[in-house]
TORKOL-4160 file (C-alpha; in steps of 0.2 Angstrom, whole numbers, padded with zeros to 4 digits, m for minus):
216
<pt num="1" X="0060" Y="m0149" Z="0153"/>
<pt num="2" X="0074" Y="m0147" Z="0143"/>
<pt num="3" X="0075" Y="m0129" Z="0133"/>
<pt num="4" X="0080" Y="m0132" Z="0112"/>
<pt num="5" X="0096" Y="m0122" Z="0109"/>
<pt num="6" X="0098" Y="m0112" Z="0095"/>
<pt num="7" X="0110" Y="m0116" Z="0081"/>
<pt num="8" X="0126" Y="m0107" Z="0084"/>
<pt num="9" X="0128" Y="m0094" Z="0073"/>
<pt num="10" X="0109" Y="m0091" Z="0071"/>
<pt num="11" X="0101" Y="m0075" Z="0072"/>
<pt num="12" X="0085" Y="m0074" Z="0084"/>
<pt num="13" X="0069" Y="m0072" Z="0074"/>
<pt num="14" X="0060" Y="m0057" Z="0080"/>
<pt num="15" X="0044" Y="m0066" Z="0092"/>
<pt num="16" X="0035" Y="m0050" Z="0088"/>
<pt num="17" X="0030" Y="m0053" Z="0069"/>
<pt num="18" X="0021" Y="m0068" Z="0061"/>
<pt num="19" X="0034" Y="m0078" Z="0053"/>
<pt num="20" X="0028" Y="m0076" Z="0037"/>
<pt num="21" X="0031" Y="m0059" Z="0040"/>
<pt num="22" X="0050" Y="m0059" Z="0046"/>
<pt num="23" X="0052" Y="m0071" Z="0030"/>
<pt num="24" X="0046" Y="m0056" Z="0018"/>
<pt num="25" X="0054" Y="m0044" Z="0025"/>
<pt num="26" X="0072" Y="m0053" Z="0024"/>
<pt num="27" X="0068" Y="m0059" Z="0007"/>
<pt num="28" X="0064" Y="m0043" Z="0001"/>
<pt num="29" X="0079" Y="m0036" Z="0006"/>
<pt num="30" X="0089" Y="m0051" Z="m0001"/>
<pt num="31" X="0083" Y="m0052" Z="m0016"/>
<pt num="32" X="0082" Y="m0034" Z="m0019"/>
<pt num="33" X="0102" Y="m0034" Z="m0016"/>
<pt num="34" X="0106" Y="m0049" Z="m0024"/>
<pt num="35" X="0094" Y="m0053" Z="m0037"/>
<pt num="36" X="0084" Y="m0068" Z="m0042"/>
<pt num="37" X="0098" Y="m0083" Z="m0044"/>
<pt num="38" X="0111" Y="m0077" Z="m0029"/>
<pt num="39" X="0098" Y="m0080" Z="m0017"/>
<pt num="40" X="0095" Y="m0097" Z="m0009"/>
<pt num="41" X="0079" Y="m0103" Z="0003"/>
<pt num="42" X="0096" Y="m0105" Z="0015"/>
<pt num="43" X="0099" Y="m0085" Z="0014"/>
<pt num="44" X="0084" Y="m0082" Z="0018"/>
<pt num="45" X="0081" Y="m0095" Z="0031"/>
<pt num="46" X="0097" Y="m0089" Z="0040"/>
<pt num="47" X="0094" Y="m0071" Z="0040"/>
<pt num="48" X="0075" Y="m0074" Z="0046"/>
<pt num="49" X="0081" Y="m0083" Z="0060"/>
<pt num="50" X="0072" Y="m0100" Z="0055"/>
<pt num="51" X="0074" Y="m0116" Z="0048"/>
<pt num="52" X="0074" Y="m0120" Z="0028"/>
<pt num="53" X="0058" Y="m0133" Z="0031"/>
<pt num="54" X="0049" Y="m0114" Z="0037"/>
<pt num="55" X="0052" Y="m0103" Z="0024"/>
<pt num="56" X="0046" Y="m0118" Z="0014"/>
<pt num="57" X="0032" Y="m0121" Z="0023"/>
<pt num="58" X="0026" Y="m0102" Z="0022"/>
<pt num="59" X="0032" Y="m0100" Z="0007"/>
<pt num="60" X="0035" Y="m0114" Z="m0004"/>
<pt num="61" X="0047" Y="m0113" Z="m0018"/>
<pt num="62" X="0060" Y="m0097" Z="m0020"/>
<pt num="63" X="0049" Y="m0092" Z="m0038"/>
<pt num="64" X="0031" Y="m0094" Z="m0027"/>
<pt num="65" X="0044" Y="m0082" Z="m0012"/>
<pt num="66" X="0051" Y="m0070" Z="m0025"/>
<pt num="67" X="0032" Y="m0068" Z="m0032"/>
<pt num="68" X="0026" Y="m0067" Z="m0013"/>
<pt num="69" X="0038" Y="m0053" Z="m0011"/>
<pt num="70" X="0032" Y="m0044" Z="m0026"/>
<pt num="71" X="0015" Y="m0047" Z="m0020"/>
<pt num="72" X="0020" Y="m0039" Z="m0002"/>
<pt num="73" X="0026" Y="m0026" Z="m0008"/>
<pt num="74" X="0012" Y="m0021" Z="m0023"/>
<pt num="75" X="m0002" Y="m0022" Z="m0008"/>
<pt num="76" X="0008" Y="m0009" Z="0002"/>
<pt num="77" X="0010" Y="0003" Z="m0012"/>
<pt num="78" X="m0008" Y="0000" Z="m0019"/>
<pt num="79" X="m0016" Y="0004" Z="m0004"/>
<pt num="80" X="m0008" Y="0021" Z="m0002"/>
<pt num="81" X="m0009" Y="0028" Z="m0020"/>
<pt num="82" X="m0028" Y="0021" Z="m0022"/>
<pt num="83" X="m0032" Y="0032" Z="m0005"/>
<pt num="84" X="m0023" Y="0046" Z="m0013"/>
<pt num="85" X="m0030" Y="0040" Z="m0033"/>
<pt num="86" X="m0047" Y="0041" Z="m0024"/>
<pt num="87" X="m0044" Y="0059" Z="m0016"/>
<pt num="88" X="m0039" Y="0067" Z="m0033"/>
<pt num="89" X="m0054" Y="0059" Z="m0041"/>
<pt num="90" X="m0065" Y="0069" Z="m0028"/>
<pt num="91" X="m0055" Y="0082" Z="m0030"/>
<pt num="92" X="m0060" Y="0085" Z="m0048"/>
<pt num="93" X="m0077" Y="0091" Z="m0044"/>
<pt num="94" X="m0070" Y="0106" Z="m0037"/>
<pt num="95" X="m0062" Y="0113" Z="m0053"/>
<pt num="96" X="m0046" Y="0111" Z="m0063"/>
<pt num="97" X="m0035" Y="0121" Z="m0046"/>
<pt num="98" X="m0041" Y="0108" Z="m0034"/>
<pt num="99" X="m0038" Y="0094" Z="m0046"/>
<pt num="100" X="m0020" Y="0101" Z="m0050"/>
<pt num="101" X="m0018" Y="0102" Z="m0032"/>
<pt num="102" X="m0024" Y="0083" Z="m0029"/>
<pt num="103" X="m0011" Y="0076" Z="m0043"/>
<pt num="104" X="0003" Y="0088" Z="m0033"/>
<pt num="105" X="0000" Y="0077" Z="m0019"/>
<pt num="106" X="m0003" Y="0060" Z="m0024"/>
<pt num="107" X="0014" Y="0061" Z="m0030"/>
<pt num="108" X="0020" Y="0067" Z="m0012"/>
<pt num="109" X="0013" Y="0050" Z="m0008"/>
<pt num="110" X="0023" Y="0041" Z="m0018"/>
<pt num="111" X="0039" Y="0048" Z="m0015"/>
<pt num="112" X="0035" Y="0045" Z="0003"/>
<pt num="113" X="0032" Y="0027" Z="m0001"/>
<pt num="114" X="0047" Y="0023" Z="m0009"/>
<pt num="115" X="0058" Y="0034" Z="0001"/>
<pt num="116" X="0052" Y="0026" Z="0017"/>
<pt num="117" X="0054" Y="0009" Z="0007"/>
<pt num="118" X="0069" Y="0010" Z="m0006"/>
<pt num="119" X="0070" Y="m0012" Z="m0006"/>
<pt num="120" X="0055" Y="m0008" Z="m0015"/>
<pt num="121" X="0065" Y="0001" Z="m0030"/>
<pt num="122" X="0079" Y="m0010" Z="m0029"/>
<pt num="123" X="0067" Y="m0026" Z="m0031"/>
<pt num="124" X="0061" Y="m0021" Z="m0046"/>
<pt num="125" X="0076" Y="m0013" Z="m0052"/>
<pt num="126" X="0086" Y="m0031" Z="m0050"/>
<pt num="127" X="0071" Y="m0038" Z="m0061"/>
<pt num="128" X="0070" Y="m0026" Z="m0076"/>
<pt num="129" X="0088" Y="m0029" Z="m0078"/>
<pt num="130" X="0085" Y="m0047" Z="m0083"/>
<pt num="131" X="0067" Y="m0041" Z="m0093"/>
<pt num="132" X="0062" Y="m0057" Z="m0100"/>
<pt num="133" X="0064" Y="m0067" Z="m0085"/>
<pt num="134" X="0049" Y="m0064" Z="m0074"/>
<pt num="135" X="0039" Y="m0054" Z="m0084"/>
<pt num="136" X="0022" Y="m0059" Z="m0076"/>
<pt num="137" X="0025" Y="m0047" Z="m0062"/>
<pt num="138" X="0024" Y="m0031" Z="m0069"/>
<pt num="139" X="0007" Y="m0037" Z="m0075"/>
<pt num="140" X="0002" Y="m0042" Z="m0058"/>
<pt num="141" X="0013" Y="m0031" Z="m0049"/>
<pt num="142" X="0018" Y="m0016" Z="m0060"/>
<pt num="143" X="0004" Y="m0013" Z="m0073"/>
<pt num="144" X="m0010" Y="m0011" Z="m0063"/>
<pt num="145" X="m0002" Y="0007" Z="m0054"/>
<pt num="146" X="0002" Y="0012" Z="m0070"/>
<pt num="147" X="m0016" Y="0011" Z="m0076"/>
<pt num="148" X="m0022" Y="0017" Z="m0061"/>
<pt num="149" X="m0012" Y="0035" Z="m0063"/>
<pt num="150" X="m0016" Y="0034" Z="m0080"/>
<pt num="151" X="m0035" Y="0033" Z="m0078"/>
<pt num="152" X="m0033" Y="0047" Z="m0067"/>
<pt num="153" X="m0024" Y="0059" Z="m0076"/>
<pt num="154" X="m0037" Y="0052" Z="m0090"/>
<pt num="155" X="m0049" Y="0057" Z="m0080"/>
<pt num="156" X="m0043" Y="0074" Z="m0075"/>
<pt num="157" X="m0042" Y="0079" Z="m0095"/>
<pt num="158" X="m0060" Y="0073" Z="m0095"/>
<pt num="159" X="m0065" Y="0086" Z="m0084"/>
<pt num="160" X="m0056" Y="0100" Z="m0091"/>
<pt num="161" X="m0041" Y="0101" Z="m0077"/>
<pt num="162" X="m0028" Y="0098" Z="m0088"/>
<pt num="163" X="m0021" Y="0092" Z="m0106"/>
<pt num="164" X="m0015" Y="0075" Z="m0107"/>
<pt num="165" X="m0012" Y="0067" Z="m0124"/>
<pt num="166" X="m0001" Y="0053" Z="m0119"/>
<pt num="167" X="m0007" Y="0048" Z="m0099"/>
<pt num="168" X="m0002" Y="0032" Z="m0100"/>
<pt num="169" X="0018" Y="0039" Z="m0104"/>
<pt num="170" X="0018" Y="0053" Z="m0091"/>
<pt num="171" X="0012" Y="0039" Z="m0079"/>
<pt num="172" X="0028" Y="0027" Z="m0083"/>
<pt num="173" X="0041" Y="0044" Z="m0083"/>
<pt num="174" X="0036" Y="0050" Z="m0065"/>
<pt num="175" X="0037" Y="0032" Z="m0060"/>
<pt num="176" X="0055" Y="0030" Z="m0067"/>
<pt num="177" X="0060" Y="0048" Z="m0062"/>
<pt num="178" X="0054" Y="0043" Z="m0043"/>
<pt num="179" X="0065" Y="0026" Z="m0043"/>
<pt num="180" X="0078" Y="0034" Z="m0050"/>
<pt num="181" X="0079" Y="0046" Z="m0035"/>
<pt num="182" X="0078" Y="0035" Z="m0022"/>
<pt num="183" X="0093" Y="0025" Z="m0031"/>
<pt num="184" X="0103" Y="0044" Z="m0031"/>
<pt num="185" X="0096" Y="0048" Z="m0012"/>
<pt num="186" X="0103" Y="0029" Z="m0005"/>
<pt num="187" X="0118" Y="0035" Z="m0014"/>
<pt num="188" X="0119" Y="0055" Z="m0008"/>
<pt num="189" X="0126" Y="0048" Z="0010"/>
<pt num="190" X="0129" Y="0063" Z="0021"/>
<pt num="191" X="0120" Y="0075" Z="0006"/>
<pt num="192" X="0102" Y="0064" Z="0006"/>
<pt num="193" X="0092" Y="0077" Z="0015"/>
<pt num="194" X="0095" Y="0089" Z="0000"/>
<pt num="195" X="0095" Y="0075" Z="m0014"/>
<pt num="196" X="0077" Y="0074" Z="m0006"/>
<pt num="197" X="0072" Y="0092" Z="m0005"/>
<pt num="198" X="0077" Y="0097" Z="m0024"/>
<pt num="199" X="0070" Y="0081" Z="m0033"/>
<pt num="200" X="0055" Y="0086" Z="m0021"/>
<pt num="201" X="0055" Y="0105" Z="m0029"/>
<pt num="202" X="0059" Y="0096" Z="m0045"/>
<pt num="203" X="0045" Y="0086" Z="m0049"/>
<pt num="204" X="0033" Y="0098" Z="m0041"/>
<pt num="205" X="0038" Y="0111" Z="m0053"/>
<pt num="206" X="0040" Y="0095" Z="m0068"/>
<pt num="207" X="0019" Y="0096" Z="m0062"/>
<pt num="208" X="0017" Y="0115" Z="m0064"/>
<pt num="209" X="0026" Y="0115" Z="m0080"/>
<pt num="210" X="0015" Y="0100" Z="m0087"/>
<pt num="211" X="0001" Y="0104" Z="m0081"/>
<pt num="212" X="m0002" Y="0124" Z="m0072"/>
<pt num="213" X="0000" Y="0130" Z="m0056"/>
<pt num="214" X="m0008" Y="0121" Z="m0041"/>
<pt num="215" X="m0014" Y="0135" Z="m0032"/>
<pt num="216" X="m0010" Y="0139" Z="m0016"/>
């Protein structure tokens, strides 16, 4: 039996991951590096490792692969801030210290996310410069993280842990404030590690200044 050749120049798709996978990943990175109109199904084809007739067939059209990626990405970040949403909920029962506490480390989590994930911030940074174009995702994709602290910190007035006349702006401001670190931490090179440390300290005491001491 004769063995298909690879295409010269063709990198080898990674056996390991569904191909749908492979394809969201390169096109993640792709289109957080390029943006919407510089990247091509044949990028993204070429740097999976697969033909154009596959990212097609997983994927359909490059709008239905840009929203996919979106969508990828949004179900990764949901799932760790509603674990860490439904901890600080619980949390509130045990007084207005715990509660602090709780908020203190949901936003470790989300600094952890998107350090561990900066294609994430450049994604939607490449799409808010152009903020008329694809403005459906941050309804689908943006929005409901928003609401979700929000409710939260909504929540944690309700119960007395804290004063909060304008949740759903103190949402949005950590949120910028995080991306805007990860852009400063990509760029800090060789100085990362203590870009990473101060905005760490930073926006920990940004909480205690808001908000009160978390307690020990």
């Amino acid at each position: 039996m004769t063995i298909p050749r690879r295409r010269p120049g063709r990198p080898r798709r990674d056996e390991k991951r569904p191909t749908r996978e492979v394809v969201l990943t390169v096109a993640t990175a792709l289109f957080a590096q390029r943006g919407f109109d510089a990247v091509g199904l044949r990028d993204v084809a070429a740097a999976a490792g697969v033909d154009v007739a596959t990212v097609s067939h997983h994927m359909g059209t490059k709008a239905q692969l840009y929203d996919a990626c979106f969508a990828w990405v949004f179900a990764a970040e949901r799932e760790v801030l509603e674990a860490a949403a439904g901890r600080a909920r619980s949390a509130l029962a045990g007084g207005p210290e715990a509660a602090r506490r709780a908020l203190h480390d949901l936003v470790d989590v989300f600094v952890d996310f998107l350090e561990d994930r900066p294609e994430t911030t450049a994604l939607w940074l490449r799409r808010w410069l152009e903020p008329h174009r694809h403005a459906d995702l941050d309804e689908r994709y943006a929005t409901p993280l928003y609401h979700l602290v929000a409710e939260l910190l909504t929540a944690a007035a309700s119960a007395g842990a804290l004063v909060e006349p304008t949740p759903h702006i103190t949402a949005r401001s950590l949120v910028w404030a995080v991306h805007g670190h990860v852009v400063a931490s990509q760029a800090a090179g060789a100085a990362a590690a203590r870009e990473q440390r101060e905005f760490r300290s930073f926006v920990h005491h940004f909480l205690d200044r808001m908000y009160g001491p978390a307690g020990p």
